[in-house]
N, C-alpha and C positions, 0 to 999 in steps of 0.2 A: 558647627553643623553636626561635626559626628561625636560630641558629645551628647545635642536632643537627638539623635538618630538612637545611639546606643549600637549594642551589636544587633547582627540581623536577624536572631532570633525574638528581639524585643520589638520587633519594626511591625506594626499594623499592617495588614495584608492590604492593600489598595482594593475596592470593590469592584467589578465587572462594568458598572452600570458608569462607576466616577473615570474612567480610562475610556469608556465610549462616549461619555459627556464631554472628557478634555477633548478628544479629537473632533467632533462637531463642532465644539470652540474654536479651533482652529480653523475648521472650514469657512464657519461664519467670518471670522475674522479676514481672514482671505478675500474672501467675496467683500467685503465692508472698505476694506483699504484698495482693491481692486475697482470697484465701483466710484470712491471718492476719485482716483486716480484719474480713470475714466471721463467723470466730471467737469477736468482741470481745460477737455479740448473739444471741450462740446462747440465751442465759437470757430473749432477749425474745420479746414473739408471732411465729409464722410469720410470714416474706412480709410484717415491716415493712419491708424494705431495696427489696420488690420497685419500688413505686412510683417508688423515687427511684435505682435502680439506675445508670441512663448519668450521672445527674449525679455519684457518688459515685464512679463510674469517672473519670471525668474530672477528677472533685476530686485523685484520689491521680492519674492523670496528670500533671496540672499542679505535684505537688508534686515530682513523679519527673524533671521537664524541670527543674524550676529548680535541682537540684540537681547535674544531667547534661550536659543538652545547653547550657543559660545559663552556667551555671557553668564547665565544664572543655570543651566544645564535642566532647565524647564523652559516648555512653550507657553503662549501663555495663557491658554485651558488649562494646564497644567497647575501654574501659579495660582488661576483661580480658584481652584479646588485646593489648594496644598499640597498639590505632589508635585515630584522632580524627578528626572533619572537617576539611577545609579546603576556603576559599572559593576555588572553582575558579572563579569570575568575575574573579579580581584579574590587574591585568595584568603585576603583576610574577613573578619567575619562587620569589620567595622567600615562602615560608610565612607564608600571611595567617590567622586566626581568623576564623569566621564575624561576620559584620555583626548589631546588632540586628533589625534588618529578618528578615535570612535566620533568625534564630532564631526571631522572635515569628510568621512565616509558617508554619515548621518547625511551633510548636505548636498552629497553626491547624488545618492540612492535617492533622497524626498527631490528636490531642486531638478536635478541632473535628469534623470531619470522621467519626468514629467516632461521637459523640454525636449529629452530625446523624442518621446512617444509623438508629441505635437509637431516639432519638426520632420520629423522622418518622411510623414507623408509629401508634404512640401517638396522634400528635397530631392524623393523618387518618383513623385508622381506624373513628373512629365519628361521623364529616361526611360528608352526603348532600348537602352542596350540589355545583353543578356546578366551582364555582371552587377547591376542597379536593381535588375528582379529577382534576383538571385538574392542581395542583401538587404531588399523589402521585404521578400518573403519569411528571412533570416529573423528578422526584425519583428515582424509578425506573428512568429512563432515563440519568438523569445516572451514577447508581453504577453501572448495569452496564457505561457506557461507561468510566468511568474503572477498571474491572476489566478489561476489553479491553486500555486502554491500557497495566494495569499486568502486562496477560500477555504483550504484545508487547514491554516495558519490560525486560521477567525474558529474554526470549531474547534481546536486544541485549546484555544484561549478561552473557548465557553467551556469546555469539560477544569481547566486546573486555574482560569486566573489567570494567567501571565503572557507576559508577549502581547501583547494588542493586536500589532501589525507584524510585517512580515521581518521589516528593516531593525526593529528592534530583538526579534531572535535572531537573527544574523549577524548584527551587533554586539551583543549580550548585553541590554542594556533593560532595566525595568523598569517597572513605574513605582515609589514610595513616599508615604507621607512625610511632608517636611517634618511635622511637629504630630507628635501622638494627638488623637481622633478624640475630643469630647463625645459625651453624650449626647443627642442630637433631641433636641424639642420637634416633635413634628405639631404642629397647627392643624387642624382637621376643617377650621371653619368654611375656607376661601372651597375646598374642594367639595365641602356638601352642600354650598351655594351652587355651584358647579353642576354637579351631577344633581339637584334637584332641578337647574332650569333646562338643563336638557333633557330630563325626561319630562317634565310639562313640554315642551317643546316637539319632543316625538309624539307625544300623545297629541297634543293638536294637529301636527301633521298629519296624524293616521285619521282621529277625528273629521277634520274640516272637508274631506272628500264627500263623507258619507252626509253631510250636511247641504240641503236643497235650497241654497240661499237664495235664489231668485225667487222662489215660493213664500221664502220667510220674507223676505221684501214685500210681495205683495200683499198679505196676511195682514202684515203690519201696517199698510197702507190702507186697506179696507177699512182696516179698524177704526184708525184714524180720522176716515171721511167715509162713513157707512151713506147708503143713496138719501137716508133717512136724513139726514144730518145735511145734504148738500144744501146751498145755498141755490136762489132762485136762478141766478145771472150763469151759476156751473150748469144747472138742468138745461137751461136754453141753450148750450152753447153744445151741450151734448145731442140736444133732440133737436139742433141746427148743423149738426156735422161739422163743426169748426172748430172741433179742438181732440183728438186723439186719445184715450180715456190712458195708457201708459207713458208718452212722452208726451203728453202734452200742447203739444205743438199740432198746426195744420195737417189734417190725415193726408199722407200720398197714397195713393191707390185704396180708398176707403173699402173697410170691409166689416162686416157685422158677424156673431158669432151665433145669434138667435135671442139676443139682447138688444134690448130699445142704445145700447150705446157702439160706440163706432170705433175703430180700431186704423193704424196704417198697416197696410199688407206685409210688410217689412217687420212688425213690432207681432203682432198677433203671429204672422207663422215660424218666428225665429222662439219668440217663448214656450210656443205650441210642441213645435219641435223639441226643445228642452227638456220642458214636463209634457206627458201625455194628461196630465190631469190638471191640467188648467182651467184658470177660474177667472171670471172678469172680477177685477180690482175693484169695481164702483157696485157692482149689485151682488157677485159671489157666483152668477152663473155660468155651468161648464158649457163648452165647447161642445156643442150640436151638430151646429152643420157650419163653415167658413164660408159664405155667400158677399161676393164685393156688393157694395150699393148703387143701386140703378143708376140709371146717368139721371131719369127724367125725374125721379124723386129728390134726387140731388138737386138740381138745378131749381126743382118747385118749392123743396125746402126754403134756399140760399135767397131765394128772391122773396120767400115771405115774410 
């Protein structure tokens, strides 16, 4: 290894973006074997896991380090990218591996450290002594400071590169590629499929609003079955009030718009409402006056 390493002046600088990719990996990954986990007691009672939840986190942390960071002195975001730690405390200029020390600290600080924050509340939250609120508050003050330190930690790391987290400048421990960086082919195709269907996509969004599709439905429907064009048994059935000229079906509460055709009260003032410039679908004409159909013309129709 520290022959492809070379000394650290020949060492590729790890990029900004491949150090916040590793740790996302790791998250993911977290959540992935936490979830399978999870999985394993889905057949037992609710909320047996809850009790004992940070410890069992920490059980599969502890197995995730020994296999990662003990083991190959990378996590394994890390591997996938081709970086690993190196102990940036050593004084020589050639590629050292983290020390025990700096690993069993490492799983203090990530492990430890998350199990504290999860338990604490647990363990103070229902002591009313003075001495319990006292080391909650303690406790309390302590994490938010180290989130302070670790949001000042994260802009240091965007101004120079290094340290990611906080644990790792505490440690002296950074991020380097296993094996010097090829030239990278980047592919352009998949991303201008990409951004061309999402702006067709925005544009139809902003589009489709300004668009009066009930209108265009009816337009299109005139067309189709102009009065001209009806068949004899359709006329009869509209100048018999027995068939609704937009749903088709038996009119309820019959109403006319100042057209020989007949509408349900339901269908003619919800479209009306809509568009103010509505059009009867079977002959084209507007909306005059909304008058319902007499009872006794009704009735003398139906019976003729």
């Amino acid at each position: 290894m520290a022959s492809s390493i070379g000394n650290e002046k020949s060492v590729n600088p790890v990029l900004r973006i491949s150090q916040l990719d590793a740790l996302e990996l790791n998250k993911a990954l977290e959540q992935l074997v936490w979830s399978q986990f999870t999985n394993c007691f889905h057949g037992f009672k609710p909320g047996v896991l809850a009790h004992f939840e940070p410890e069992v986190k920490a059980f599969l942390c502890l197995i995730l380090w020994k296999f990662t960071i003990y083991s190959k002195n990378a996590t394994v975001g890390q591997a996938i990218l081709n970086i690993q730690y190196k102990n940036n405390l050593s004084q020589t200029e050639k590629y050292q591996p983290l020390s025990k020390h700096q690993k069993l600290w490492y799983l203090i600080f990530t492990v430890g450290g998350r199990w504290l924050e999860e338990r604490c509340y647990d363990l103070f939250s229902n002591r009313q002594q003075q001495s319990f609120c006292k080391i909650k508050s303690y406790i309390g003050f302590g994490s938010g400071f180290l989130k302070l330190c670790g949001l000042l930690n994260f802009l240091i790391f965007l101004r120079k590169g290094t340290f990611a987290t906080l644990t790792e400048r505490i440690l002296g421990i950074r991020s380097v590629f296993c094996k010097p960086q090829s030239v990278r082919q980047v592919g352009f195709e998949y991303m201008n499929r990409e951004l061309l269907w999402h702006g067709f996509a925005e544009f139809l969004i902003y589009l489709l609003p300004l668009i009066n599709v009930q209108k265009l439905k009816l337009k299109i429907s005139s067309c189709c079955s102009p009065i001209a064009g009806l068949s004899s048994s359709e006329n009869t059935l509209a100048a018999h009030c027995r068939e609704c000229s937009l749903c088709g079906e038996w009119p309820t509460m019959p109403h006319t718009i100042g057209c020989p055709h007949v509408f349900c009260y339901y269908c003619i003032k919800s479209n009306f409402i809509f568009d103010m410039y509505f059009t009867c679908p079977k002959c084209g004409s507007e909306v005059h006056d909304l008058q319902p159909l007499k009872y006794k013309i009704e009735m003398t129709e139906l019976h003729v």
